[in-house]
C-alpha positions in Angstrom: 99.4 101.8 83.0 99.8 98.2 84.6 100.3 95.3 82.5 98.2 92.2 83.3 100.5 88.8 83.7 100.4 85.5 86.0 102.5 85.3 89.4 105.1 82.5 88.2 104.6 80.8 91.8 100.6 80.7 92.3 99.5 81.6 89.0 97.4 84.2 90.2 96.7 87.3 87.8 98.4 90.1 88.1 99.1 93.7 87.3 102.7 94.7 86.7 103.6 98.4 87.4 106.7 100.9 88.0 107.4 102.2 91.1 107.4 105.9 90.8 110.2 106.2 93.4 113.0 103.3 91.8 111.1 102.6 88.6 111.5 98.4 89.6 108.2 96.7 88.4 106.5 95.0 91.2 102.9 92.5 91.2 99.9 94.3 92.5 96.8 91.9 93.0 94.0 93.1 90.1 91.4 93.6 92.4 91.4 97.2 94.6 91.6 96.5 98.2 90.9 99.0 101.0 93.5 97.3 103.3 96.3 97.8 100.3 99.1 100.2 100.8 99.9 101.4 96.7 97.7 104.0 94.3 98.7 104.5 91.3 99.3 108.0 90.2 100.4 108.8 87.0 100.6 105.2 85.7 103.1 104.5 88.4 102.7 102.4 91.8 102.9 104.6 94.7 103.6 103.4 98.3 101.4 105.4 100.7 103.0 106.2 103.9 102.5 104.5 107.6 100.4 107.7 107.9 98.5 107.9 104.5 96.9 104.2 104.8 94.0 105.0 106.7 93.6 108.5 105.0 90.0 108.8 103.7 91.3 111.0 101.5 93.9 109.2 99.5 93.5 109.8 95.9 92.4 106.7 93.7 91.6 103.1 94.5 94.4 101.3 97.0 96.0 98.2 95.7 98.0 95.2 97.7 101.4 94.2 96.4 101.1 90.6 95.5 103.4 89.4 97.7 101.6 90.1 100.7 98.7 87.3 100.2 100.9 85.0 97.6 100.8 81.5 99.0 103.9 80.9 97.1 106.1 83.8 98.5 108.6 81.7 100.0 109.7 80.6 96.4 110.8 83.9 95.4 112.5 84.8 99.0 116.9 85.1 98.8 118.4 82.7 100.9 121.9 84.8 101.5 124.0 82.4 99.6 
């Protein structure tokens, strides 16, 4: 299951989960949004499909990655150097 933390650049809370498909640990926002594009399925953050999002029938509450509505996003963004 998710572990709760802070987003190091807003502060906002956070749940920290595994992707099920490269096991790297990504921010989901806490709250459940209908507009997300992750479920979690078996403790692990799933990325529903272009297809999937609008699917009535997607299993389990949708989630939004946090860096889709951080106001600090820029901050963590590579530069190329």
């Amino acid at each position: 299951m998710p572990d709760r933390g802070k987003c190091r650049g807003c502060g906002a809370e956070v749940l920290w989960i595994h992707t099920s498909a490269t096991n790297a640990l990504i921010p989901l926002n806490v709250e459940p949004d209908p507009k997300g594009n992750v479920v979690i399925r078996d403790g692990k953050a799933v990325t529903l499909k272009k297809d999937d999002l609008f699917d009535s029938l997607v299993d389990g509450e949708k989630y939004m990655p946090h860096h889709a509505t951080c106001p600090k996003v820029a901050e963590f963004r590579k530069t190329g150097e």
